[in-house]
N, CA, C and O atoms as CSV, one atom per row, in Angstrom:
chain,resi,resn,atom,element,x,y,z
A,1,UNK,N,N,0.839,-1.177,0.000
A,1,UNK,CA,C,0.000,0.000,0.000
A,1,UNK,C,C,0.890,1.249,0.000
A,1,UNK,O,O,1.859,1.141,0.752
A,2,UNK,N,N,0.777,2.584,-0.766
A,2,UNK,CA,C,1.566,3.111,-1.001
A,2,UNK,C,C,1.700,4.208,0.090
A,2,UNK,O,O,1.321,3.498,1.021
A,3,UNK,N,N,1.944,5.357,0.651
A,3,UNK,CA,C,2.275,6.163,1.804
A,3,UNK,C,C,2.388,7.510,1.003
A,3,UNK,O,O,2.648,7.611,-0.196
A,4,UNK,N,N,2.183,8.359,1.749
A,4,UNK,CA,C,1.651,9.440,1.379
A,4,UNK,C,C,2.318,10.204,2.763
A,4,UNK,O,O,2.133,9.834,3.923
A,5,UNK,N,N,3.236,11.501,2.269
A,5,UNK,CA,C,3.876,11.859,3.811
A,5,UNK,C,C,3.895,14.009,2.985
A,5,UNK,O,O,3.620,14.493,1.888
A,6,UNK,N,N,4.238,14.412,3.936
A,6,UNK,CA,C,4.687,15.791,3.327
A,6,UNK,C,C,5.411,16.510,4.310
A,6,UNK,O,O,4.975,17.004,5.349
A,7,UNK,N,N,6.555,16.512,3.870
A,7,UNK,CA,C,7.874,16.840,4.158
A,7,UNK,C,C,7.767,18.551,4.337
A,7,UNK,O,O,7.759,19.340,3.392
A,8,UNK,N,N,7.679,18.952,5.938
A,8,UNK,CA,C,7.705,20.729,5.701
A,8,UNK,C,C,9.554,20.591,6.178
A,8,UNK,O,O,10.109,20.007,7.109
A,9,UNK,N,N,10.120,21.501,4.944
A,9,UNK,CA,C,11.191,22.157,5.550
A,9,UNK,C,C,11.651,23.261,5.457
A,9,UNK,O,O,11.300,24.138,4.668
A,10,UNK,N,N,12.765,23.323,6.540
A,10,UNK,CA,C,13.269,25.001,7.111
A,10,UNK,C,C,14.571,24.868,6.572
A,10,UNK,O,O,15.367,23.973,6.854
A,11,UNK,N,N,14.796,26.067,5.563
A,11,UNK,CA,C,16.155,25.897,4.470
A,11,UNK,C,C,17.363,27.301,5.173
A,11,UNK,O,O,17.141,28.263,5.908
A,12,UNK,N,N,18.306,26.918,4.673
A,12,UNK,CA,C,19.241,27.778,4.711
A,12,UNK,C,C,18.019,29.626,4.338
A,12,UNK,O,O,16.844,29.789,4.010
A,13,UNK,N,N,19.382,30.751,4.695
A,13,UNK,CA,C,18.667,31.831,4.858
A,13,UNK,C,C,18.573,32.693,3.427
A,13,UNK,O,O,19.443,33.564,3.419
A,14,UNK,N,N,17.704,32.689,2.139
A,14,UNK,CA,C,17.945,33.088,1.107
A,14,UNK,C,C,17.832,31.300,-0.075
A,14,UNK,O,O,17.889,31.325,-1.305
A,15,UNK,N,N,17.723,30.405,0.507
A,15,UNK,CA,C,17.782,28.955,-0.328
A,15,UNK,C,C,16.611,28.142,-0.646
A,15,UNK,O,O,16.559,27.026,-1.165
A,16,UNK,N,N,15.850,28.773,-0.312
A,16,UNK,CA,C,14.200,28.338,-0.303
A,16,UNK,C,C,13.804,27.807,-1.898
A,16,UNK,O,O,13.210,26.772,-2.198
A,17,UNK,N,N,14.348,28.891,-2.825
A,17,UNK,CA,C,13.758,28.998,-4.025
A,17,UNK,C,C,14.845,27.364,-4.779
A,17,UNK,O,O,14.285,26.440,-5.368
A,18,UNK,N,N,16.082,27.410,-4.580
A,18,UNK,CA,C,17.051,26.129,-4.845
A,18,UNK,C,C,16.343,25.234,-4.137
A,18,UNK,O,O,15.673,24.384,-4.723
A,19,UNK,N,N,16.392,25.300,-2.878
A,19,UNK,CA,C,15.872,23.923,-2.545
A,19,UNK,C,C,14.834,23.371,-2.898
A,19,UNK,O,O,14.575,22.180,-3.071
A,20,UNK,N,N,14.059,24.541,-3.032
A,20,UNK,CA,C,12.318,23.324,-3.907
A,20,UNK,C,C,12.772,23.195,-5.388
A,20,UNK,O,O,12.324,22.190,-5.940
A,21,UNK,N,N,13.358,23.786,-5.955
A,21,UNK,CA,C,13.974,23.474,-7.277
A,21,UNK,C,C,15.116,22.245,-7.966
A,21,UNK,O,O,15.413,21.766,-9.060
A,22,UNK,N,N,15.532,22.121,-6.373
A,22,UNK,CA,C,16.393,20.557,-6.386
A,22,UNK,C,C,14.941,19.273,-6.074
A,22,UNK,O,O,14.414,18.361,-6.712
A,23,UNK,N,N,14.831,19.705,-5.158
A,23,UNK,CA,C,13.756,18.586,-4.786
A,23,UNK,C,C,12.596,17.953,-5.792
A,23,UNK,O,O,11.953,16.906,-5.709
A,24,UNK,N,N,12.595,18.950,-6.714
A,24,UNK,CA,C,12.066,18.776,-7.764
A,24,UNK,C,C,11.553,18.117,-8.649
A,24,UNK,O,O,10.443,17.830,-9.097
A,25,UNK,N,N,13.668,17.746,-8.979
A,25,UNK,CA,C,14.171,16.973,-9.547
A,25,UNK,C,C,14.225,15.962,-9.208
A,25,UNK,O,O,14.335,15.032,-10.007
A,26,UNK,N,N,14.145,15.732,-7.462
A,26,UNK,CA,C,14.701,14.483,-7.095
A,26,UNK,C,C,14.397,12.886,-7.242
A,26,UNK,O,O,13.306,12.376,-7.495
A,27,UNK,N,N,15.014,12.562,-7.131
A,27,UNK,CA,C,14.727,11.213,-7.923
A,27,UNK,C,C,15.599,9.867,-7.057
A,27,UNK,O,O,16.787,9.545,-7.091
A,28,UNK,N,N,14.513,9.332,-6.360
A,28,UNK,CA,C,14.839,7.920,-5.145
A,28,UNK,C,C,13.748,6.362,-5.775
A,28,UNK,O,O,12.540,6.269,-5.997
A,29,UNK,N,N,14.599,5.614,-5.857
A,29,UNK,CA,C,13.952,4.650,-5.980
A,29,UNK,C,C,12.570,4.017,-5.290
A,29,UNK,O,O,12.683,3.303,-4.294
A,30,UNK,N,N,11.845,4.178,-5.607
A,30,UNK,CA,C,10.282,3.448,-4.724
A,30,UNK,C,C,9.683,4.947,-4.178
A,30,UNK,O,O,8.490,4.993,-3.879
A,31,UNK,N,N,10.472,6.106,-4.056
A,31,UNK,CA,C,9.480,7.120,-3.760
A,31,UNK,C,C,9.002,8.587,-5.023
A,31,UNK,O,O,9.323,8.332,-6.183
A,32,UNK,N,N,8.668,9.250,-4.915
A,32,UNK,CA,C,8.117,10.020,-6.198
A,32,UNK,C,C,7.624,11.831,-5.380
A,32,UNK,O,O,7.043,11.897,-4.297
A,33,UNK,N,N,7.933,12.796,-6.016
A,33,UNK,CA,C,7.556,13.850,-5.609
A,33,UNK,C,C,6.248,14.180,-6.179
A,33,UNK,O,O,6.188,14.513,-7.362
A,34,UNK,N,N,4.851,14.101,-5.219
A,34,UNK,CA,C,4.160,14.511,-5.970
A,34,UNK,C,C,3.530,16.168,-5.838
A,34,UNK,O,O,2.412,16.452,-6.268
A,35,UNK,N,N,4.172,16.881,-5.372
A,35,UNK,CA,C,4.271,18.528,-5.127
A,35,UNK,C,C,5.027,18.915,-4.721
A,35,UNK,O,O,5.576,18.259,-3.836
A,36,UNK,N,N,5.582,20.258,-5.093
A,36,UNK,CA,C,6.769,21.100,-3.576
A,36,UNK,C,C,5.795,22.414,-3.541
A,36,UNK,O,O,5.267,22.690,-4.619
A,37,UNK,N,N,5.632,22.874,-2.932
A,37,UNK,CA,C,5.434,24.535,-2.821
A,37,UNK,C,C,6.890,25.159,-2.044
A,37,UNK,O,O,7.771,24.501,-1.491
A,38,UNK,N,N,6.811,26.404,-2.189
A,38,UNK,CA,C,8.002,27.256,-1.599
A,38,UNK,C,C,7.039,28.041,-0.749
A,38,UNK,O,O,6.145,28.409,-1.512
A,39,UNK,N,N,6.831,28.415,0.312
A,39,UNK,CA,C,6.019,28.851,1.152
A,39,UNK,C,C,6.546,29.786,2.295
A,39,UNK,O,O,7.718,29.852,2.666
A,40,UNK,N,N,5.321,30.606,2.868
A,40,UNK,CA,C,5.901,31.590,3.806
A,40,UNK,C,C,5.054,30.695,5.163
A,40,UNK,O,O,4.182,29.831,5.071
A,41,UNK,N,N,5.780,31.361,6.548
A,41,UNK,CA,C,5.710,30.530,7.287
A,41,UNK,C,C,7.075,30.168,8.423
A,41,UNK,O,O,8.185,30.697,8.465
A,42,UNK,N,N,6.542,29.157,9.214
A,42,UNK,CA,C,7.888,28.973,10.006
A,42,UNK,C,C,8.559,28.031,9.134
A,42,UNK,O,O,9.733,27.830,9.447
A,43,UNK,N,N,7.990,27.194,7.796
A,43,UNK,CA,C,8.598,26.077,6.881
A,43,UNK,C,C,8.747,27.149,5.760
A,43,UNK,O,O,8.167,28.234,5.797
A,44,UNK,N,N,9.840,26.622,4.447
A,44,UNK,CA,C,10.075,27.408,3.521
A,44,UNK,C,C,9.759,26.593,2.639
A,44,UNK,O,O,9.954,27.213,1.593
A,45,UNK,N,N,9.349,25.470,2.356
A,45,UNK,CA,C,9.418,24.210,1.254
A,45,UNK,C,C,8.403,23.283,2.228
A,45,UNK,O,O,8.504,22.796,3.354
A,46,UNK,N,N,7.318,23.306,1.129
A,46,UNK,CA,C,6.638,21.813,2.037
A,46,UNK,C,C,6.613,21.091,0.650
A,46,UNK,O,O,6.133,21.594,-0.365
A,47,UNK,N,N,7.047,20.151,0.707
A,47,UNK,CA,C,7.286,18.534,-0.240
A,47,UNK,C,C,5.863,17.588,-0.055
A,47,UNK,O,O,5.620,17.283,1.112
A,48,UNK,N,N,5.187,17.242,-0.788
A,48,UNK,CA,C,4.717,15.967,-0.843
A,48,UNK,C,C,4.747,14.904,-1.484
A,48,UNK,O,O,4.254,14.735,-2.599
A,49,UNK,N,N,5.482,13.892,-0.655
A,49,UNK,CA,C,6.084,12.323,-1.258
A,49,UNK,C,C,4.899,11.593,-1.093
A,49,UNK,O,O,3.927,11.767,-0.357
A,50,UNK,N,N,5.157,10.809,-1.862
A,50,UNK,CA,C,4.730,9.222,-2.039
A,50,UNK,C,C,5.527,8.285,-2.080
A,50,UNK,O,O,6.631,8.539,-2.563
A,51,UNK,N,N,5.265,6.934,-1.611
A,51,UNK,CA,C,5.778,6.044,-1.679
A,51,UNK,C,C,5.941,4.844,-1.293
A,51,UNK,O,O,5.699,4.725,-0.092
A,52,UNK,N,N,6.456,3.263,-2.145
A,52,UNK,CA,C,6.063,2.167,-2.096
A,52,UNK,C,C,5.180,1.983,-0.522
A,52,UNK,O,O,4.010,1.619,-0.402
A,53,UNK,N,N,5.917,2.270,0.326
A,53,UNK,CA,C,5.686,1.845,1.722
A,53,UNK,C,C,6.997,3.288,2.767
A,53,UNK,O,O,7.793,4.181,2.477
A,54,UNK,N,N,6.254,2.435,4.336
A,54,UNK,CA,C,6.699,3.427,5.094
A,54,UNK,C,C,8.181,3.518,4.965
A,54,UNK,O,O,8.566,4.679,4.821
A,55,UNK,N,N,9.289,2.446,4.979
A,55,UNK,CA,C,10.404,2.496,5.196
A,55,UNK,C,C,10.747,3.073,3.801
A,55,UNK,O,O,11.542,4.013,3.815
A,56,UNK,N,N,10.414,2.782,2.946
A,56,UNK,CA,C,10.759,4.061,1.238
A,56,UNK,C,C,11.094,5.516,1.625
A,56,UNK,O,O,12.066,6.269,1.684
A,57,UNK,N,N,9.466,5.501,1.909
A,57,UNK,CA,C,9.290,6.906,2.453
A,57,UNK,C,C,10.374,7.628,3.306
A,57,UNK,O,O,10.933,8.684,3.009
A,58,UNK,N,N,10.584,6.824,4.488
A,58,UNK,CA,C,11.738,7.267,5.113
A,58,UNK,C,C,13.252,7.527,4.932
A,58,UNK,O,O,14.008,8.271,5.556
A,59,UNK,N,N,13.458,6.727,3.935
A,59,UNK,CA,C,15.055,6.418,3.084
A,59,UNK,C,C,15.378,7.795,2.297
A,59,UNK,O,O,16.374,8.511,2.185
A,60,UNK,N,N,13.699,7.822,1.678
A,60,UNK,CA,C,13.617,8.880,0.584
A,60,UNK,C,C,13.909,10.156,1.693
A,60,UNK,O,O,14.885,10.859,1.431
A,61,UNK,N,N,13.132,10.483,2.889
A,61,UNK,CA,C,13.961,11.740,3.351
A,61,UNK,C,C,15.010,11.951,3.908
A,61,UNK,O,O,15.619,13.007,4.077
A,62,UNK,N,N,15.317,10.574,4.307
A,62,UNK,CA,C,16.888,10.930,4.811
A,62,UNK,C,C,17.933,10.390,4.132
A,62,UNK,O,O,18.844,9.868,4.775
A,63,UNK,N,N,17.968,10.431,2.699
A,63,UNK,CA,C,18.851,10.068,1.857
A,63,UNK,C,C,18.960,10.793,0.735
A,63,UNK,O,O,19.961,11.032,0.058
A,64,UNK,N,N,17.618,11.190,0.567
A,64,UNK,CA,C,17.617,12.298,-0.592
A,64,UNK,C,C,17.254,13.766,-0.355
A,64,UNK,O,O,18.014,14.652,-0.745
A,65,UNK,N,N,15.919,14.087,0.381
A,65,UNK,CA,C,15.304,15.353,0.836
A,65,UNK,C,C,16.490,15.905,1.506
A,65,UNK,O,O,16.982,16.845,0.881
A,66,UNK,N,N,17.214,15.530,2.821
A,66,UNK,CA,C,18.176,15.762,3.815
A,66,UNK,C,C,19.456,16.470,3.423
A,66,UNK,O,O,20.112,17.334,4.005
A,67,UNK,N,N,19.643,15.744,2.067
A,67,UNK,CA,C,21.015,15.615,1.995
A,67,UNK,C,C,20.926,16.946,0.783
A,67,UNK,O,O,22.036,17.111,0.276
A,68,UNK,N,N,20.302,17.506,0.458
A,68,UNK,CA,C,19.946,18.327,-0.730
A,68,UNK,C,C,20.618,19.843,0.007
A,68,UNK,O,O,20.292,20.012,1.182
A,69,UNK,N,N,21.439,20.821,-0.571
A,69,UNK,CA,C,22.225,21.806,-0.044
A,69,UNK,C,C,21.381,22.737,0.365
A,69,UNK,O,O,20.880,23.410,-0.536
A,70,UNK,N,N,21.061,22.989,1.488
A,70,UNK,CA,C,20.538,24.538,2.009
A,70,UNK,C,C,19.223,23.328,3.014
A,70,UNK,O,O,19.331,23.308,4.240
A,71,UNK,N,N,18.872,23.049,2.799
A,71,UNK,CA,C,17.845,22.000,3.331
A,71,UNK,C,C,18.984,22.145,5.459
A,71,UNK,O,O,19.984,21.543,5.850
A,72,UNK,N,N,18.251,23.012,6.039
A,72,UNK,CA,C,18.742,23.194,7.603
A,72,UNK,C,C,17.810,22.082,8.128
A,72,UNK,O,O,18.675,21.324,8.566
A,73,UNK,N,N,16.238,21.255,8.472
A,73,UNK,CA,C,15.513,21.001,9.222
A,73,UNK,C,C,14.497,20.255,8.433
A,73,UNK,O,O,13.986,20.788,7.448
A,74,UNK,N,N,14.264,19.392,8.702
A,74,UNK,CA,C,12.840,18.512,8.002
A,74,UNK,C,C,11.974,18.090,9.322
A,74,UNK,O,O,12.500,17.550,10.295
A,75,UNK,N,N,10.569,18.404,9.237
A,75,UNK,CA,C,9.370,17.550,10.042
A,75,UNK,C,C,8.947,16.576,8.724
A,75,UNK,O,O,9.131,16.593,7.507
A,76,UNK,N,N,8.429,15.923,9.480
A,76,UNK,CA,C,7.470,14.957,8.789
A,76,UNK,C,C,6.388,14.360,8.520
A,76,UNK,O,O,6.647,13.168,8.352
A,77,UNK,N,N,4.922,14.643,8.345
A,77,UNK,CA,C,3.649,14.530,8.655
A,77,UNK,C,C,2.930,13.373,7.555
A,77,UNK,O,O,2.615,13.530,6.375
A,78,UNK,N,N,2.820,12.254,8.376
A,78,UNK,CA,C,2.197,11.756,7.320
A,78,UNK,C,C,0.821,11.631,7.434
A,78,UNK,O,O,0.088,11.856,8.397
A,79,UNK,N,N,0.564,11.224,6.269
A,79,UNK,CA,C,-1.196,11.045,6.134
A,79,UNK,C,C,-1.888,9.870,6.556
A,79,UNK,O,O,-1.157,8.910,6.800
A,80,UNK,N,N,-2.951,9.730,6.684
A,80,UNK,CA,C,-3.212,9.139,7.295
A,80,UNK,C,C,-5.248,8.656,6.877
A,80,UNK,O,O,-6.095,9.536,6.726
A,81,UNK,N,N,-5.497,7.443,6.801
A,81,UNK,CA,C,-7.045,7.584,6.261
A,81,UNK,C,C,-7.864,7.533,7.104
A,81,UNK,O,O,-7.488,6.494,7.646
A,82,UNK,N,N,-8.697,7.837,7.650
A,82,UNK,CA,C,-9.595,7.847,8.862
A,82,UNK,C,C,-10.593,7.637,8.536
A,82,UNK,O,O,-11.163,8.463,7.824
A,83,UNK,N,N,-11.267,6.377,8.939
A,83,UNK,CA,C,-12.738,6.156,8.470
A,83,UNK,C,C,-13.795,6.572,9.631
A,83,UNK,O,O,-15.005,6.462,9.432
């Protein structure tokens, strides 16, 4: 079942506009970007991933989202279905 998470992060001071512009691009096996906004706020970039499953999901931010230059802070909120 696939996972659904959205990544708010707090970027370097002036890097907001690069970092959603890398993230973009980014590209992790089993996970997929399906939005970035660049946003005002205490977050500068909120990301929304998808992916195969939870541990994807997780690889994908701390292997790819994390490691991306100016990227200072990631939360992590995932979704969730509530019947």
């Amino acid at each position: 079942m696939a996972v659904r998470g959205y990544v708010l992060i707090e970027t370097d001071v002036g890097k907001a506009k690069a970092v959603g512009s890398a993230i973009q691009d980014f590209s992790f096996p089993g996970a997929r970007v399906a939005n970035v906004d660049t946003v005002t706020g205490p977050y500068d970039v909120i990301v929304q991933l998808e992916a195969d499953d939870l541990d994807t999901l997780g690889n994908a931010i701390t292997e790819a989202v994390q490691k991306v230059s100016g990227v200072q802070r990631t939360t992590t909120c995932l979704a969730v279905r509530l019947a």
